[in-house]
PDB file of N, CA, C and O in Angstrom:
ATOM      1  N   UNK A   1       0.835  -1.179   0.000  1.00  0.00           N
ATOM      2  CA  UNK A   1       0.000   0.000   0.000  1.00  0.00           C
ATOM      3  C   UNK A   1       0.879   1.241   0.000  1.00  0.00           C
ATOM      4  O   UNK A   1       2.008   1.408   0.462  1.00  0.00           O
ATOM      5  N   UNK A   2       0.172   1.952  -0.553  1.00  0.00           N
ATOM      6  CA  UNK A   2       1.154   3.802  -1.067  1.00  0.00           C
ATOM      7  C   UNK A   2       0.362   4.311  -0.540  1.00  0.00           C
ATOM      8  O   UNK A   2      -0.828   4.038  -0.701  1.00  0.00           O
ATOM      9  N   UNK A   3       0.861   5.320   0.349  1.00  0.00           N
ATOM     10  CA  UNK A   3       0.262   6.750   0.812  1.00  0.00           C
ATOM     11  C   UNK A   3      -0.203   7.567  -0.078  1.00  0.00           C
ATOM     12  O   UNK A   3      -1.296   8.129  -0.004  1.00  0.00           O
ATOM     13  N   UNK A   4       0.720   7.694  -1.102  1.00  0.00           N
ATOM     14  CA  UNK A   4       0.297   8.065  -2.151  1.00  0.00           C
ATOM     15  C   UNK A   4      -0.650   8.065  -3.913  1.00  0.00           C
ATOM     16  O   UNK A   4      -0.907   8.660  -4.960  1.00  0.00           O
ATOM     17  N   UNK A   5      -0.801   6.969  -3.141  1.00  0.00           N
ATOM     18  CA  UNK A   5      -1.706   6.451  -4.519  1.00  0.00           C
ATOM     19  C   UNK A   5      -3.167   7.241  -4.062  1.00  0.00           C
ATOM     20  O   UNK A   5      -3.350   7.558  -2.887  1.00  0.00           O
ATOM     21  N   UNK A   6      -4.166   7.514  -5.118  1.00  0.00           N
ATOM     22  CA  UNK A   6      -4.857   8.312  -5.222  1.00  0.00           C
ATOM     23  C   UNK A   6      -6.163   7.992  -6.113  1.00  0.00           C
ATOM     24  O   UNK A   6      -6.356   8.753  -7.061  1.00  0.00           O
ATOM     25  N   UNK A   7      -7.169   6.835  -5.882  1.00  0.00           N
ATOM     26  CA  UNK A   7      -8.022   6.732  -6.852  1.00  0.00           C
ATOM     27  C   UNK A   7      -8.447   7.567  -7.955  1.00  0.00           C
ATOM     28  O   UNK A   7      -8.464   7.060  -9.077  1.00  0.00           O
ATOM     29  N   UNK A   8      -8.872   9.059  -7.763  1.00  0.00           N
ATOM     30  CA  UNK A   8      -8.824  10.066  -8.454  1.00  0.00           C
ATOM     31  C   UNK A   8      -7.961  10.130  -9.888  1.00  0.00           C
ATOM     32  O   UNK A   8      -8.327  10.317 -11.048  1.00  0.00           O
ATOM     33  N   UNK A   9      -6.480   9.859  -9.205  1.00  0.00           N
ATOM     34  CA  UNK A   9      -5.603  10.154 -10.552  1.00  0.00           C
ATOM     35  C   UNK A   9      -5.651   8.514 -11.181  1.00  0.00           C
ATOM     36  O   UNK A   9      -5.328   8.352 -12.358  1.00  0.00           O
ATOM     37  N   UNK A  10      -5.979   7.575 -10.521  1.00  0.00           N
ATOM     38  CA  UNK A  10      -6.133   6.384 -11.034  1.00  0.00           C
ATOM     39  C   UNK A  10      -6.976   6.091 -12.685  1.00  0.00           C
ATOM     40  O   UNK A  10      -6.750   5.734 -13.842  1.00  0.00           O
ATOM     41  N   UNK A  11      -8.003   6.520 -11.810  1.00  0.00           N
ATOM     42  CA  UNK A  11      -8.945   6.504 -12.598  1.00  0.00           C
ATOM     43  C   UNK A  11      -9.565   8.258 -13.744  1.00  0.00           C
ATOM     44  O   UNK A  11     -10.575   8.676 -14.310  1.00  0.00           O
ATOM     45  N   UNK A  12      -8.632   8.530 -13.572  1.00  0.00           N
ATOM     46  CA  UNK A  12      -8.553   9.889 -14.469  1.00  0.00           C
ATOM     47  C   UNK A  12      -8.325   9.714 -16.001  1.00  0.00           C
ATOM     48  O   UNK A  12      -8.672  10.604 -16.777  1.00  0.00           O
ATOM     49  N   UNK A  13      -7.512   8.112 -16.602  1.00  0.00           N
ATOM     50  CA  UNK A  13      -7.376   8.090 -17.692  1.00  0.00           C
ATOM     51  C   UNK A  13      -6.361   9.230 -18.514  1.00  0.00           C
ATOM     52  O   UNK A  13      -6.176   9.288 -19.730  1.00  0.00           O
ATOM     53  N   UNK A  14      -5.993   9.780 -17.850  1.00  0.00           N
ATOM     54  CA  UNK A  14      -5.368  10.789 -18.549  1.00  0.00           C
ATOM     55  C   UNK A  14      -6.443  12.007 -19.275  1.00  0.00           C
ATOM     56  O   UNK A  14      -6.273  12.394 -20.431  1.00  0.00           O
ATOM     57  N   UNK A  15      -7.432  12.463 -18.480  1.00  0.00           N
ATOM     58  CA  UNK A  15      -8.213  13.586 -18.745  1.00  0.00           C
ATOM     59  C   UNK A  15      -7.362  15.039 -18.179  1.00  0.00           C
ATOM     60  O   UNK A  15      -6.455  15.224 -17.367  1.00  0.00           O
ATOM     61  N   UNK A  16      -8.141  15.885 -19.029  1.00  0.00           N
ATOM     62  CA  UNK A  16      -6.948  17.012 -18.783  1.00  0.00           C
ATOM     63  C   UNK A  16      -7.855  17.676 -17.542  1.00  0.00           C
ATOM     64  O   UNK A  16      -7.576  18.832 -17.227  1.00  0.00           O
ATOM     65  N   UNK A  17      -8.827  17.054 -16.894  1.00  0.00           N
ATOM     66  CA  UNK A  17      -9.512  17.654 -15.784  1.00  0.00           C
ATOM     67  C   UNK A  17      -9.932  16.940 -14.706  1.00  0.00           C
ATOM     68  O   UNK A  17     -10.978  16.334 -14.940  1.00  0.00           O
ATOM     69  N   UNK A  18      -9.380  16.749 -13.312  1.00  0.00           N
ATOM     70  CA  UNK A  18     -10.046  15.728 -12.817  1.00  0.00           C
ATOM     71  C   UNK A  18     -11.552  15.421 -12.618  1.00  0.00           C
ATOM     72  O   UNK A  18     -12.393  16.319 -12.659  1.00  0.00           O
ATOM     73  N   UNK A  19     -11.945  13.780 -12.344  1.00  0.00           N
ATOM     74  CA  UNK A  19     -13.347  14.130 -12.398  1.00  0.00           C
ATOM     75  C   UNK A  19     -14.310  14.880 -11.632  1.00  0.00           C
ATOM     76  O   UNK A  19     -13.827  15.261 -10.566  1.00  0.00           O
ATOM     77  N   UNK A  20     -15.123  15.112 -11.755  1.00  0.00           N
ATOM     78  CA  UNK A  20     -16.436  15.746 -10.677  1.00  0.00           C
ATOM     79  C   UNK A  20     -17.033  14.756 -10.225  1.00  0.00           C
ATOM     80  O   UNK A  20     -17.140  13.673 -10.801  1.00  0.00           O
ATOM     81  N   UNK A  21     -17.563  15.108  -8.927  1.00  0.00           N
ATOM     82  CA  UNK A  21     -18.787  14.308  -8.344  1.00  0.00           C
ATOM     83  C   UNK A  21     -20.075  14.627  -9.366  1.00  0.00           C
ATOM     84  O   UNK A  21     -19.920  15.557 -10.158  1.00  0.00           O
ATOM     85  N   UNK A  22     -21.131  14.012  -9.377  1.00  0.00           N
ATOM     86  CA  UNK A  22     -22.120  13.691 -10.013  1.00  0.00           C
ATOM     87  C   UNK A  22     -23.215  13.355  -9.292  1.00  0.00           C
ATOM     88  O   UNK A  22     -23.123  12.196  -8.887  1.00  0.00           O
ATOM     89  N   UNK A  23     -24.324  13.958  -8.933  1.00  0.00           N
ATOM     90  CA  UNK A  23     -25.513  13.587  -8.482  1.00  0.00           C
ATOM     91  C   UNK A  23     -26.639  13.293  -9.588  1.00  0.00           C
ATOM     92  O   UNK A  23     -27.056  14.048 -10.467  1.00  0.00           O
ATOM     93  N   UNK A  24     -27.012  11.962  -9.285  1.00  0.00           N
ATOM     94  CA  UNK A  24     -28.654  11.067  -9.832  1.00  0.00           C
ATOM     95  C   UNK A  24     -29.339  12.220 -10.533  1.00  0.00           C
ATOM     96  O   UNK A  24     -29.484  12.359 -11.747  1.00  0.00           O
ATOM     97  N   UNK A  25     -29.777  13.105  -9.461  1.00  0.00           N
ATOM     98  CA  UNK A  25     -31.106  13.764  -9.204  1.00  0.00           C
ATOM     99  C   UNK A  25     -30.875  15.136 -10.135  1.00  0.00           C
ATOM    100  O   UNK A  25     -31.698  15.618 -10.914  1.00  0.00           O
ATOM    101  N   UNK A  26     -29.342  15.701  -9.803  1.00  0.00           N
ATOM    102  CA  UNK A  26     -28.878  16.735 -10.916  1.00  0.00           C
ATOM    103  C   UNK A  26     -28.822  16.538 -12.277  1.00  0.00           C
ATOM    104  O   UNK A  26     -29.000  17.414 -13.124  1.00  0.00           O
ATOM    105  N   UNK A  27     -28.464  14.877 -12.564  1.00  0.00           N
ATOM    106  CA  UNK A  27     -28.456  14.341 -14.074  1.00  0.00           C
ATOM    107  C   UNK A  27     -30.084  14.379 -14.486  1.00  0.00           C
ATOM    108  O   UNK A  27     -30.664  15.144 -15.256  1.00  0.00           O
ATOM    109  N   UNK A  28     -30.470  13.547 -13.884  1.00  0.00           N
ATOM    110  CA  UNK A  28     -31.967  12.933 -14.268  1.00  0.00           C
ATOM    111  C   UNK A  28     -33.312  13.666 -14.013  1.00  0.00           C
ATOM    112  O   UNK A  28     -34.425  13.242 -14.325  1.00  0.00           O
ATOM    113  N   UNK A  29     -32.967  15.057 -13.276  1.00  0.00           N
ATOM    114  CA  UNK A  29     -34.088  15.458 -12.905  1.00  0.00           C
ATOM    115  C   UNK A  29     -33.876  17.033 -13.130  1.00  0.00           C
ATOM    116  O   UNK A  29     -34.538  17.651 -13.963  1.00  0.00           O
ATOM    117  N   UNK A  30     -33.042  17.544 -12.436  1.00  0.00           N
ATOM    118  CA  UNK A  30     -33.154  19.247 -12.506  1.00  0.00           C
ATOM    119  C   UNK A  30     -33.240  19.858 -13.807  1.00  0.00           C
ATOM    120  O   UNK A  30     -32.391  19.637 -14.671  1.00  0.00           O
ATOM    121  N   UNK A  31     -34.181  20.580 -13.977  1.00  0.00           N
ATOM    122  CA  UNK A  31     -34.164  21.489 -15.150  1.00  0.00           C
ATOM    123  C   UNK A  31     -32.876  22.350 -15.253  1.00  0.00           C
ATOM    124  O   UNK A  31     -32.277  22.889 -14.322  1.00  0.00           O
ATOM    125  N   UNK A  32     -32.625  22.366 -16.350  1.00  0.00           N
ATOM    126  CA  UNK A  32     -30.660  23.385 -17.018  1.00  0.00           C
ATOM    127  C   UNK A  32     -30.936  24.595 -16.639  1.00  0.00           C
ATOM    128  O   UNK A  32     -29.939  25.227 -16.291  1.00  0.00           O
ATOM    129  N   UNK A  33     -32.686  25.575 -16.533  1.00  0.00           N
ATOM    130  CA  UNK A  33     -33.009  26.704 -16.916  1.00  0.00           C
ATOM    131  C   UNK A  33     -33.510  27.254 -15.951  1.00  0.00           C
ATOM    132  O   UNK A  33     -33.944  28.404 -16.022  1.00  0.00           O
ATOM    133  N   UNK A  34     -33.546  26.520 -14.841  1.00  0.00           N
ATOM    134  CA  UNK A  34     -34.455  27.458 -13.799  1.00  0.00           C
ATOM    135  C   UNK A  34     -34.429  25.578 -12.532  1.00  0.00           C
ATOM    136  O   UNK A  34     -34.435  24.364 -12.731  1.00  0.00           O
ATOM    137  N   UNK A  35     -34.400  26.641 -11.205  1.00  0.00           N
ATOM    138  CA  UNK A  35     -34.309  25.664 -10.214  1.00  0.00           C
ATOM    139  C   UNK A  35     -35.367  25.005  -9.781  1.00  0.00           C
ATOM    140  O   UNK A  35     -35.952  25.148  -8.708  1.00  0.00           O
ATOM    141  N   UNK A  36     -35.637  24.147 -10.806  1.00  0.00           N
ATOM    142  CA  UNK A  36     -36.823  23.020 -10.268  1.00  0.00           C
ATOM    143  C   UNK A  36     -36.651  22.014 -10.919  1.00  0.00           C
ATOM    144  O   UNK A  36     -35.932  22.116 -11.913  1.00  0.00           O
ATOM    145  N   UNK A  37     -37.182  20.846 -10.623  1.00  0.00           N
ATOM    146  CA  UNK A  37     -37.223  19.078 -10.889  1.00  0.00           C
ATOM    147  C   UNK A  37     -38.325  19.079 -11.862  1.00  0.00           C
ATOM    148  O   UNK A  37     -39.237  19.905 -11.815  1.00  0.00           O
ATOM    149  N   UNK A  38     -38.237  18.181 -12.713  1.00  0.00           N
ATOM    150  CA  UNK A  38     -38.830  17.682 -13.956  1.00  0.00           C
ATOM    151  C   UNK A  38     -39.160  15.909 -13.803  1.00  0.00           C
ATOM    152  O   UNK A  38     -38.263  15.066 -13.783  1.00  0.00           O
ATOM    153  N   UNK A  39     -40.374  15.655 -13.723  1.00  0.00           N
ATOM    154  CA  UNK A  39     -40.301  14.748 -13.628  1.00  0.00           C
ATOM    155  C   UNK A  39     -41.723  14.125 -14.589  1.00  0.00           C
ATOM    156  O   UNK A  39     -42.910  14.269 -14.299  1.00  0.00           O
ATOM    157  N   UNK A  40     -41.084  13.343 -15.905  1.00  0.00           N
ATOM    158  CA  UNK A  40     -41.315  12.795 -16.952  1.00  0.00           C
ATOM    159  C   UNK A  40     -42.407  11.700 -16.833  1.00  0.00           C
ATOM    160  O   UNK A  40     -42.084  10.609 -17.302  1.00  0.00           O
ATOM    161  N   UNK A  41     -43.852  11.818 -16.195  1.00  0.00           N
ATOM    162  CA  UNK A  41     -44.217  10.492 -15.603  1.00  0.00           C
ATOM    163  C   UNK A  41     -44.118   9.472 -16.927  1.00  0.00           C
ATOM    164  O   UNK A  41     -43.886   8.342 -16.498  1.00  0.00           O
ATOM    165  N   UNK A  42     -44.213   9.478 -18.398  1.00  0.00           N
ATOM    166  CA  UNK A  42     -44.208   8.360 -19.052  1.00  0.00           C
ATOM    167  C   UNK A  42     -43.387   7.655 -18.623  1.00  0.00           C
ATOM    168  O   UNK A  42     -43.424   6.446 -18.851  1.00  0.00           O
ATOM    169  N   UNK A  43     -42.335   8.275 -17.818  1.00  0.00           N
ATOM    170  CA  UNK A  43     -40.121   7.550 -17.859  1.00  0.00           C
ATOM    171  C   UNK A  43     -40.632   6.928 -16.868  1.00  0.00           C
ATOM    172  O   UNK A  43     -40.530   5.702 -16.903  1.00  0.00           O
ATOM    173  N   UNK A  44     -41.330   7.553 -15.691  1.00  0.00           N
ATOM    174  CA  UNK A  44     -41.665   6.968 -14.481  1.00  0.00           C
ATOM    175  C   UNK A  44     -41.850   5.194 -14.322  1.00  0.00           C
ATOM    176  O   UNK A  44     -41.031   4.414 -13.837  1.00  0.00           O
ATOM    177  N   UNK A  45     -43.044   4.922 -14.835  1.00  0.00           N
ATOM    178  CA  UNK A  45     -43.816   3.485 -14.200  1.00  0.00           C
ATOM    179  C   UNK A  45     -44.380   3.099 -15.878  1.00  0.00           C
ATOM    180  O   UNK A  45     -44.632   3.755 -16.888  1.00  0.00           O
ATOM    181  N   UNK A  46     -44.392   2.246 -15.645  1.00  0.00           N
ATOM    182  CA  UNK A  46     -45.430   1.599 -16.905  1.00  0.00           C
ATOM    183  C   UNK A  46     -46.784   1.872 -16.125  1.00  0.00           C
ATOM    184  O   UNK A  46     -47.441   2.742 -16.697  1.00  0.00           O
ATOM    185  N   UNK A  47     -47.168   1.552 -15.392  1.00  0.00           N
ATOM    186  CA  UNK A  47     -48.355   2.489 -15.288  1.00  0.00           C
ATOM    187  C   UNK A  47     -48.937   2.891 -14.149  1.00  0.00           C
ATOM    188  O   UNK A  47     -48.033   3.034 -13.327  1.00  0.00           O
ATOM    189  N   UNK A  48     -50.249   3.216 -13.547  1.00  0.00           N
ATOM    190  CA  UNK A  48     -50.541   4.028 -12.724  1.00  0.00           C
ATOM    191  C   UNK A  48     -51.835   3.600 -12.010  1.00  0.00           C
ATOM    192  O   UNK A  48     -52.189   4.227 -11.011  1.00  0.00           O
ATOM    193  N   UNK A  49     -52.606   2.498 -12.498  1.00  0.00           N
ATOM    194  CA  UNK A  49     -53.641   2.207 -12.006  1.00  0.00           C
ATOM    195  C   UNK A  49     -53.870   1.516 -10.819  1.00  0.00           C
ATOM    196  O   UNK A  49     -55.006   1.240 -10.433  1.00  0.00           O
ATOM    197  N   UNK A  50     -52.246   1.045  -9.864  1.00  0.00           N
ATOM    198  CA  UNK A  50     -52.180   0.202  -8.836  1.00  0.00           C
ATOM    199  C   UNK A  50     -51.875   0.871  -7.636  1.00  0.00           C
ATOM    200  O   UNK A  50     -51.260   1.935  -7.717  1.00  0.00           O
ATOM    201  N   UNK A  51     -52.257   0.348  -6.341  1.00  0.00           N
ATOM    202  CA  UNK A  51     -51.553   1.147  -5.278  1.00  0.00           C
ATOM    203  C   UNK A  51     -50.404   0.955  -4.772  1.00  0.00           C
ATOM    204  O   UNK A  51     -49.924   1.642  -3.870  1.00  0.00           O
ATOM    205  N   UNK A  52     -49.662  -0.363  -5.522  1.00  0.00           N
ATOM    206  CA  UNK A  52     -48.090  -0.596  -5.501  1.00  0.00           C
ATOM    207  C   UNK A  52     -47.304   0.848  -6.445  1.00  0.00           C
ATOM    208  O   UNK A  52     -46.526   1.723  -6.063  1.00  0.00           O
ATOM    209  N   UNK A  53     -47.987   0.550  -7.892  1.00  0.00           N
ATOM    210  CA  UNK A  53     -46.847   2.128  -8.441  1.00  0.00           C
ATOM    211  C   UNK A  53     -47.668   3.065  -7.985  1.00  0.00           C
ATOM    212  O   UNK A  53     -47.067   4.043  -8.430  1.00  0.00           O
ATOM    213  N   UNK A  54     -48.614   3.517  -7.417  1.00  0.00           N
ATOM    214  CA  UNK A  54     -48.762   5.008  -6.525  1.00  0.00           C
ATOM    215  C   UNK A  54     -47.401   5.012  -5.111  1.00  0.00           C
ATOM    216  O   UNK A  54     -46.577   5.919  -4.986  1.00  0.00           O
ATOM    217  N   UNK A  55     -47.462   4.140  -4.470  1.00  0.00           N
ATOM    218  CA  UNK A  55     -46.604   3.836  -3.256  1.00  0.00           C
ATOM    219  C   UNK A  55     -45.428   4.043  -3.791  1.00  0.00           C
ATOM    220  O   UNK A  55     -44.680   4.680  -3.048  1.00  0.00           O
ATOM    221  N   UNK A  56     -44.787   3.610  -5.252  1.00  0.00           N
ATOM    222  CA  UNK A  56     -43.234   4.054  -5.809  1.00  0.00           C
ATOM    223  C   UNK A  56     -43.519   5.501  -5.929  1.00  0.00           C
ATOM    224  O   UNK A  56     -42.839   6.320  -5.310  1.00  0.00           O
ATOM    225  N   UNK A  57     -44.471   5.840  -6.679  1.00  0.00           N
ATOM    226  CA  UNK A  57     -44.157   7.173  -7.291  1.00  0.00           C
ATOM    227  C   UNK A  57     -44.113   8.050  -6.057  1.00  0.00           C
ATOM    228  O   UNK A  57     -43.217   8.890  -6.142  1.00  0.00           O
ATOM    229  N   UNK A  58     -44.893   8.112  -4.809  1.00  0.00           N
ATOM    230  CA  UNK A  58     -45.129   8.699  -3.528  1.00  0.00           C
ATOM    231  C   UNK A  58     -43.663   8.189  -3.347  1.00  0.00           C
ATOM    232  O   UNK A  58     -42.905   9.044  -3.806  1.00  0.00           O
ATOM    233  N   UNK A  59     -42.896   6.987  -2.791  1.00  0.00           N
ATOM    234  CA  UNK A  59     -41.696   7.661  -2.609  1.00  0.00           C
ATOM    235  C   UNK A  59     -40.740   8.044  -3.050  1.00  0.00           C
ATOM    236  O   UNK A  59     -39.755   8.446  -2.431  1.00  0.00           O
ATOM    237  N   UNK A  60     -40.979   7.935  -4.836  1.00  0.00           N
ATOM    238  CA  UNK A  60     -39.584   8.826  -5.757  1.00  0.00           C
ATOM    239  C   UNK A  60     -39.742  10.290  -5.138  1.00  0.00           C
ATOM    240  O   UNK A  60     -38.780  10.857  -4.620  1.00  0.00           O
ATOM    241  N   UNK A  61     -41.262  10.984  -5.238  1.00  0.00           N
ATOM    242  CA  UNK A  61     -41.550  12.429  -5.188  1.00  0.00           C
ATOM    243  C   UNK A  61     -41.233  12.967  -3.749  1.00  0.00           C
ATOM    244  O   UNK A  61     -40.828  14.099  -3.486  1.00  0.00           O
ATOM    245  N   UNK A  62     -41.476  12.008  -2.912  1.00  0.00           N
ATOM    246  CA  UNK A  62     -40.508  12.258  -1.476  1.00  0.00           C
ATOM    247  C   UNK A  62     -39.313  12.533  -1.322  1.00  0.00           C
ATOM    248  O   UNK A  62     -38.897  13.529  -0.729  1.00  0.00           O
ATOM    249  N   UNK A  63     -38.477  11.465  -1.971  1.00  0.00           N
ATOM    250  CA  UNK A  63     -37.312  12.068  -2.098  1.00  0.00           C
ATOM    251  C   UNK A  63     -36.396  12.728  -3.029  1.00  0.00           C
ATOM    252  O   UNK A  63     -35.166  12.717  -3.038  1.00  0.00           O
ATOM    253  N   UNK A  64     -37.169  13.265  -3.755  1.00  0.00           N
ATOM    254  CA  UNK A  64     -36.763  14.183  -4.677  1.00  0.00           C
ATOM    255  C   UNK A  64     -36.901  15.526  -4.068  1.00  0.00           C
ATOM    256  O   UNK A  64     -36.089  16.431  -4.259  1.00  0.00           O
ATOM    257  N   UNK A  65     -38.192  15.642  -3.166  1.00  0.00           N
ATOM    258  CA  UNK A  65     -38.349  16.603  -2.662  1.00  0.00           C
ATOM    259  C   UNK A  65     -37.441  17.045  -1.029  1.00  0.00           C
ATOM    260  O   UNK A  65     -37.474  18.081  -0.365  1.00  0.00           O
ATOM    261  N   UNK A  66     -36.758  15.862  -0.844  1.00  0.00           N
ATOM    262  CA  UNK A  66     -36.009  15.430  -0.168  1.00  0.00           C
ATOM    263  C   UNK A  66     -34.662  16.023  -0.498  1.00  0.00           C
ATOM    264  O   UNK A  66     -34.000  16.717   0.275  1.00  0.00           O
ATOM    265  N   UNK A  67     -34.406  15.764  -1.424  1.00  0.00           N
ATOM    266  CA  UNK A  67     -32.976  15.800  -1.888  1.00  0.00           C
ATOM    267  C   UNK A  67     -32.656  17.585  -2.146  1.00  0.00           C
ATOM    268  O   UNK A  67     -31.730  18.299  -1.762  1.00  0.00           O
ATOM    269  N   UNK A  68     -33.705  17.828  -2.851  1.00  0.00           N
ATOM    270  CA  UNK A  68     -33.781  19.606  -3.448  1.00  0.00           C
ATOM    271  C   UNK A  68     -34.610  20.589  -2.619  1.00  0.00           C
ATOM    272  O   UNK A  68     -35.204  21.406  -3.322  1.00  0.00           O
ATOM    273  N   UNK A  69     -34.803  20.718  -1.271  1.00  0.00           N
ATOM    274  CA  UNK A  69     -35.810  21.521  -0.665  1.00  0.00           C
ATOM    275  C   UNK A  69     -35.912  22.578  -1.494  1.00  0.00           C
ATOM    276  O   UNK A  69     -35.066  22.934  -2.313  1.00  0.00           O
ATOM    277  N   UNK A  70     -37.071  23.131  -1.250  1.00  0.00           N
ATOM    278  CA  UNK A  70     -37.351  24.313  -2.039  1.00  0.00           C
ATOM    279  C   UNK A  70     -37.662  24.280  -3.637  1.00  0.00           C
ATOM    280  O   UNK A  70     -38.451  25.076  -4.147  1.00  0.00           O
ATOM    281  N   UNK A  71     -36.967  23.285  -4.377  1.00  0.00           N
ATOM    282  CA  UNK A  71     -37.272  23.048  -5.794  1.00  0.00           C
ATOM    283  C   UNK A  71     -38.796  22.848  -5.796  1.00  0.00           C
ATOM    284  O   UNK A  71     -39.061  22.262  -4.746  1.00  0.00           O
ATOM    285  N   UNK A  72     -40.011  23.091  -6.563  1.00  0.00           N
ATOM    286  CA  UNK A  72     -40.856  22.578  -6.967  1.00  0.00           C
ATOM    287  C   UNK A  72     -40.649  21.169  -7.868  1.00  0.00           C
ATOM    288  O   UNK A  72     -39.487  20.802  -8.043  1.00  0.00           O
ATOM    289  N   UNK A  73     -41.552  20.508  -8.345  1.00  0.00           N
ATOM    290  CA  UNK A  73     -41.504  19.385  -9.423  1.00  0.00           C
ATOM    291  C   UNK A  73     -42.695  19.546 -10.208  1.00  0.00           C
ATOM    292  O   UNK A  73     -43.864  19.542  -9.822  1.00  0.00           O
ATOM    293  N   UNK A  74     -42.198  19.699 -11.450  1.00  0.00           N
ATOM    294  CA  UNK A  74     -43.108  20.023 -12.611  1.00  0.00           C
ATOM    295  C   UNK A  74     -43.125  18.419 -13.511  1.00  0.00           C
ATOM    296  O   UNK A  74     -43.783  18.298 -14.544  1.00  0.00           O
TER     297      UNK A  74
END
């Protein structure tokens, strides 16, 4: 083991920038244009008529709302 070894530069590939952290919810959800969540129900569930996918979708929208206080979800 090296003190110095450094996953970061490991796995950098030789990019001329190291990487960034990356959040789910910033990829998959926040609008580019204004601070609120987007959320696509077709992407969501195949469908909607059960109280099993109401119970998913109740807790995606929990914690989305979780994750971004203050964001609305459109």
């Amino acid at each position: 083991m090296s003190k110095k070894f450094s996953i970061a530069d490991a796995l950098n590939f030789g990019a001329p920038f190291p990487y960034a952290r990356v959040n789910i919810i910033d990829l998959d959800y926040e609008m580019k244009d204004q601070d609120s969540l987007l959320m696509v129900m077709r992407d969501e569930t195949t469908g909607f008529g059960t109280r099993n996918a109401g119970r998913q979708l109740k807790t995606k929208i929990l914690n989305l709302v979780e994750s971004k206080p203050g964001y609305p979800i459109l």
